[in-house]
C-alpha positions in Angstrom: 143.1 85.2 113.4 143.6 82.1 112.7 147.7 80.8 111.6 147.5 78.2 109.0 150.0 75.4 108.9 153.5 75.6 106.7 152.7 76.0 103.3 155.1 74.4 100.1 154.8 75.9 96.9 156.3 74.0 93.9 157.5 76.1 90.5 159.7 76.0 87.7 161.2 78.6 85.5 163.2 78.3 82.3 166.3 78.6 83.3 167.4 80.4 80.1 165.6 83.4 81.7 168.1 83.7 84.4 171.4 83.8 84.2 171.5 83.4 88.3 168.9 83.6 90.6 165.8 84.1 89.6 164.9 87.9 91.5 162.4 87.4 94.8 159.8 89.3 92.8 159.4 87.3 89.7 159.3 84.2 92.2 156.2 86.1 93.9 154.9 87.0 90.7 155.1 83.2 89.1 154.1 81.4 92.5 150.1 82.8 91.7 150.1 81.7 87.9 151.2 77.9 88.4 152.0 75.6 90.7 155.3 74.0 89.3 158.2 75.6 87.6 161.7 74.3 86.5 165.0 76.0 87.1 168.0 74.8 86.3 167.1 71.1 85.9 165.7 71.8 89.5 162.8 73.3 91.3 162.4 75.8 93.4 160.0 75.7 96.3 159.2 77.9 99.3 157.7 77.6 102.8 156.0 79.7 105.4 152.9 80.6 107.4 150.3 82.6 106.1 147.6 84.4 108.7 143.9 85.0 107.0 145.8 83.3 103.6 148.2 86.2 103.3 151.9 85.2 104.2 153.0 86.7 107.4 156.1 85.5 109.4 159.4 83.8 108.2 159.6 82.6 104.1 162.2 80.4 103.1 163.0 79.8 99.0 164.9 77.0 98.3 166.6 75.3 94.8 166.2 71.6 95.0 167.4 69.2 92.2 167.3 65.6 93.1 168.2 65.2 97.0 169.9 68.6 97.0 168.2 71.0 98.7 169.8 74.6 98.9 168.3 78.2 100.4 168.0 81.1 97.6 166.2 83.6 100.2 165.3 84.0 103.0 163.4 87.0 104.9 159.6 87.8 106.9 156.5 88.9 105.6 154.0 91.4 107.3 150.5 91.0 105.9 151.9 89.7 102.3 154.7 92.4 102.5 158.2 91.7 102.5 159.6 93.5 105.7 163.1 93.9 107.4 166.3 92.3 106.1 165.9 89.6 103.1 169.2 87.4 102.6 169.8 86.0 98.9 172.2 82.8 98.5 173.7 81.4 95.2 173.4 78.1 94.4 176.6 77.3 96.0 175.0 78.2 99.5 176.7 81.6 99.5 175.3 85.0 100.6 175.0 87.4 97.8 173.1 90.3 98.9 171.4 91.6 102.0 168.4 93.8 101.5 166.4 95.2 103.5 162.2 95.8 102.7 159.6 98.0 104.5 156.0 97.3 103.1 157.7 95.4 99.9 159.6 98.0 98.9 163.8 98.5 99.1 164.5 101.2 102.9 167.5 101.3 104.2 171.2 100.0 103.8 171.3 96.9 101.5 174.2 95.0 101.0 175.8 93.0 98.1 179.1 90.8 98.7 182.0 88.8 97.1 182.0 85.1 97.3 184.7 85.3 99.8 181.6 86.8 102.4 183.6 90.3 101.8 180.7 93.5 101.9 181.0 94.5 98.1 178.6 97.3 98.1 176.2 99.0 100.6 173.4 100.9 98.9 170.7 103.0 101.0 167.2 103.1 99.7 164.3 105.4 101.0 161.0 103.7 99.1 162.6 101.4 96.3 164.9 104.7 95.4 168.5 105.0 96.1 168.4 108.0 98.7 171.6 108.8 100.7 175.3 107.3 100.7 177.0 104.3 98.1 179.7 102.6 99.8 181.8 100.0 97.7 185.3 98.6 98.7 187.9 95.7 97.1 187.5 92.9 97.9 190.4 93.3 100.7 188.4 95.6 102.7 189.5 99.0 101.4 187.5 101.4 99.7 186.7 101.9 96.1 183.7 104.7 95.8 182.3 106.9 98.3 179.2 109.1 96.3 175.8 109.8 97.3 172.7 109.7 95.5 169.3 112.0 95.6 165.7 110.4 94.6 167.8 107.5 92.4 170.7 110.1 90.9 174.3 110.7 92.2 174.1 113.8 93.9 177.0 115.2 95.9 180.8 114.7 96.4 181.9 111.4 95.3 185.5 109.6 95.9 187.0 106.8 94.2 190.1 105.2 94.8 192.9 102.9 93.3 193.1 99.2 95.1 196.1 100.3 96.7 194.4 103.3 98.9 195.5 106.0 96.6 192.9 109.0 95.3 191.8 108.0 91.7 189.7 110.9 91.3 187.1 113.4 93.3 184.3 115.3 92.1 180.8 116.1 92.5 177.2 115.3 91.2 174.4 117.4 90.4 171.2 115.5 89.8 173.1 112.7 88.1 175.8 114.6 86.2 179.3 115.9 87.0 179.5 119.5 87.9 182.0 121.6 89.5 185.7 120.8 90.4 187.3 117.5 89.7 190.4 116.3 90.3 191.9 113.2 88.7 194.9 111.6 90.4 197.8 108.7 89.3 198.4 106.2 91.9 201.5 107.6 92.7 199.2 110.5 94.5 200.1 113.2 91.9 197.8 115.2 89.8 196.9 113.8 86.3 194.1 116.5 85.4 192.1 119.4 86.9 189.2 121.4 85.4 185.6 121.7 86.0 182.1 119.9 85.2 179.0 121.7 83.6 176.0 119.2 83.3 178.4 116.8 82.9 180.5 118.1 79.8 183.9 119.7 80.9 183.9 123.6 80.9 186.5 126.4 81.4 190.1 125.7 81.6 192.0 122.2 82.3 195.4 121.4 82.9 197.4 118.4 82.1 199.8 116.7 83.7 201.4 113.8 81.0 205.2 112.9 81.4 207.1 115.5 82.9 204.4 117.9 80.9 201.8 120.4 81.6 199.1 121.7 79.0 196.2 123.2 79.0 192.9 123.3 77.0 189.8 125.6 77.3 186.4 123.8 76.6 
């Protein structure tokens, strides 16, 4: 096998298609239809080895307007395939999301953050599909949803919380929908409301907790 040299590709994109970086796979997509495409009064480019004219081994994307050049990804190929961790960075040289590929698609935890480097999300993918737990905090660290997902649907208890630590509601999912007990809470810890989810449309009797009061209703 023979390991060809770095390779640059030059391409340009309207930049009223994206609002912010243009997604790794419409970059893959345009990079075999032309050679050069604007973005943003800039261009992007990218660079890496290829094996047998397939890309294989560390890719770099980068935006580059005048003498400024800046990373947007960064991540490996395996025989044209992205695989392992892929970083993304705005234009401002910050890291906005962490995913992580196995034969191009989405497996395993991938991460978004805030500007200040804070994790904002952390996401697990079997195959492209969100399988398994959804973790997203404030931006000071604490948590803000813990829920679980099944073949792309929330599926399973989920917790969510007010920015000072305090239960804002808990429930569970059943193939995307709310079912079974929920609890809704005020950030002073009491209960605001109670009752119980049937594909996702309240059922039974719920009770009430509003200004001193509590009432019921039957749905």
């Amino acid at each position: 096998m023979k390991k060809s040299l770095f390779l640059i590709f030059i391409f340009s994109l309207s930049a009223a298609l994206f609002a912010l970086n243009p997604p790794i796979t419409e970059i893959e997509e345009k990079l075999t239809l032309q050679n050069e495409m604007k973005w943003n009064k800039g261009l992007i480019t990218a660079e890496g080895p290829t094996v047998n004219g397939q890309k294989h081994g560390m890719w770099r994307y980068y935006y580059r307007e005048r003498d400024i050049s800046i990373k947007l990804y960064e991540g490996a190929y395996k025989n044209n395939q992205k695989n392992g961790f892929w970083s993304c960075f705005n234009t401002e040289g910050k890291l906005i999301s962490k995913d992580n590929y196995l034969k191009d698609s989405l497996n395993g935890p991938c991460l978004t953050f805030y500007p200040s480097g804070k994790v904002n999300t952390q996401i697990e993918y079997s195959m492209s599909t969100k399988n398994g737990r959804y973790l997203e905090y404030y931006e000071d660290g604490k948590p803000k949803e813990i829920s679980w997902y099944t073949n792309g649907e929330k599926d399973g208890q989920i917790n969510c919380y007010y920015p000072n630590g305090k239960k804002q509601f808990i429930g569970s999912y059943k193939s995307g929908e709310r079912s079974g007990k929920w609890t809704f809470y005020n950030e002073d810890d009491s209960i605001q409301s109670q009752g119980n989810y049937k594909n996702g449309t309240k059922t039974g009797e719920w009770v009430y907790h509003e200004n001193g009061q509590t009432r019921t209703e039957l749905y």
